[in-house]
N, C-alpha and C positions, 0 to 999 in steps of 0.2 A: 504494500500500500504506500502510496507518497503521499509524502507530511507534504502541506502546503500553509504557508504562513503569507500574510499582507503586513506591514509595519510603514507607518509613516516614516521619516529622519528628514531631515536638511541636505540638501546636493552639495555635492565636490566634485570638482574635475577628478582627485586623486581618490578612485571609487573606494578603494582598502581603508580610509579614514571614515566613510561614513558608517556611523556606530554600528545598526546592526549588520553588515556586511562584515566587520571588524571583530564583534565577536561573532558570526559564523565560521568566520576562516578559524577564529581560537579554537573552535570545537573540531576541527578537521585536520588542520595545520599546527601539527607540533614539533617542538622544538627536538632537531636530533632527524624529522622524518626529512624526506631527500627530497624533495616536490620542482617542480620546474616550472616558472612563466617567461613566456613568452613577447610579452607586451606589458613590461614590467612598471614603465612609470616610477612612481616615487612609492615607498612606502609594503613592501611585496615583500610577504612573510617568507617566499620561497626561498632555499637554499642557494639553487641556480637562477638567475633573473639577465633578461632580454630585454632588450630598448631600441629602435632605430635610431632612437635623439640622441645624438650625442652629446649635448646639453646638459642629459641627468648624471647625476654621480652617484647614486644608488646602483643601476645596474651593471653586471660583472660585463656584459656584452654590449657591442650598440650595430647590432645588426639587422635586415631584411629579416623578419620572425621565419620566414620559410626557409632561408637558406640557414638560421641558426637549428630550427627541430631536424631539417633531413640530415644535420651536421651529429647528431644525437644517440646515442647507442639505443636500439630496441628494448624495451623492456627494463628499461633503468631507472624508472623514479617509481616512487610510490603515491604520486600524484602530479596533477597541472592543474593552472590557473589561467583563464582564457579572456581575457580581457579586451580585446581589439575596439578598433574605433567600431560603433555601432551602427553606422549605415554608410555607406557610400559615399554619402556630400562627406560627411567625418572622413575617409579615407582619404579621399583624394586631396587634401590637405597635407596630407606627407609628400605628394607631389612623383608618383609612381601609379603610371598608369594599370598596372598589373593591379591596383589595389579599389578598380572600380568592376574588375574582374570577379564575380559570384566563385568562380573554381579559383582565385588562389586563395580562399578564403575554407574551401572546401578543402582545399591541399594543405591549409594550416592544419584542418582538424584533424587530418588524414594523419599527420607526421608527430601532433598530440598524443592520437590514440596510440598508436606505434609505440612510444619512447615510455608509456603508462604499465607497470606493470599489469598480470590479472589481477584480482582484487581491489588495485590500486582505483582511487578517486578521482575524478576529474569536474573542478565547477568553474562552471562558464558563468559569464556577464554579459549583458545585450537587452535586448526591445523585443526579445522572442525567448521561447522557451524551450529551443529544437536541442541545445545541448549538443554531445557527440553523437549520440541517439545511438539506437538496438544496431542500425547499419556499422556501426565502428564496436560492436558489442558491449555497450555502456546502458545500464539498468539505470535508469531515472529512481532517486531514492526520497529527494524533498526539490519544495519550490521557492525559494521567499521572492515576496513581490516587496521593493519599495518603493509607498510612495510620496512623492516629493513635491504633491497639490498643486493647483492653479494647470497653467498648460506644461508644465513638465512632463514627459514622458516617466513612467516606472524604470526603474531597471527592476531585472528581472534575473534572476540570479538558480540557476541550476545547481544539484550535486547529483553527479552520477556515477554507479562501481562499476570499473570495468569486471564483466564477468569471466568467468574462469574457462571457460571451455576454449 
């Protein structure tokens, strides 16, 4: 069964600061576990962290997220954290046409699932709720909706295990 939660909070560009998304990851993201993001930003409880901006000084990498995951050994963390800009007009601001492209976006998730052990967890961030889904073999396990009133879009925040089989 999926737990599914709604909670107000206050927006931030830096999604990992807003409170309940901050203690979600506390419940999932522990100290010592090996997790990897992608699309790191400021603030990314994961061990290994990925950024195209070279700007931030939080993350270990400041690469193209797809040329950083297929760079990735299969089956090596015990979770990911999927953050990417959430629509299109948002991508194309990094200024890479590959990022108005639906399939390199699908070839992020692809190289996600991949690098996620079995068991392992994977929660997404976005305007939708599609997650890595059953096709990447990822069992949707909770929902939380937050939202952040007025014309704000929710985010919308998945956790899903990849299964074992």
């Amino acid at each position: 069964m999926i737990k599914i939660n709604r909670i107000w909070a206050m927006p931030n560009k830096w999604t990992f600061t807003i409170k309940p998304i901050r203690e979600l990851l506390k419940k999932y993201v522990k100290d010592g576990d090996f997790w990897v993001d992608p699309f790191a930003g400021e603030n990314s409880p994961a061990l290994t962290t990925n950024d195209i901006n070279s700007h931030l000084k939080n993350p270990h990498y400041h690469l193209d997220a797809l040329e950083f995951l297929s760079g990735e050994e299969s089956k090596k963390y015990s979770g990911g954290l999927y953050d990417p800009p959430y629509s299109i007009t948002q991508a194309r601001m990094y200024g890479k046409k590959e990022y108005a492209s639906m399939r390199y976006w699908a070839q992020c998730k692809n190289e996600l699932a991949r690098i996620i052990k079995p068991g392992g967890i994977a929660i997404c961030f976005g305007w939708n709720s599609m997650g890595l889904g059953k096709g990447r073999r990822f069992e949707m396990e909770r929902i939380l909706l937050v939202s952040h009133g007025g014309s704000k879009n929710d985010i919308i925040v998945t956790v899903e295990k990849k299964v074992l089989k």
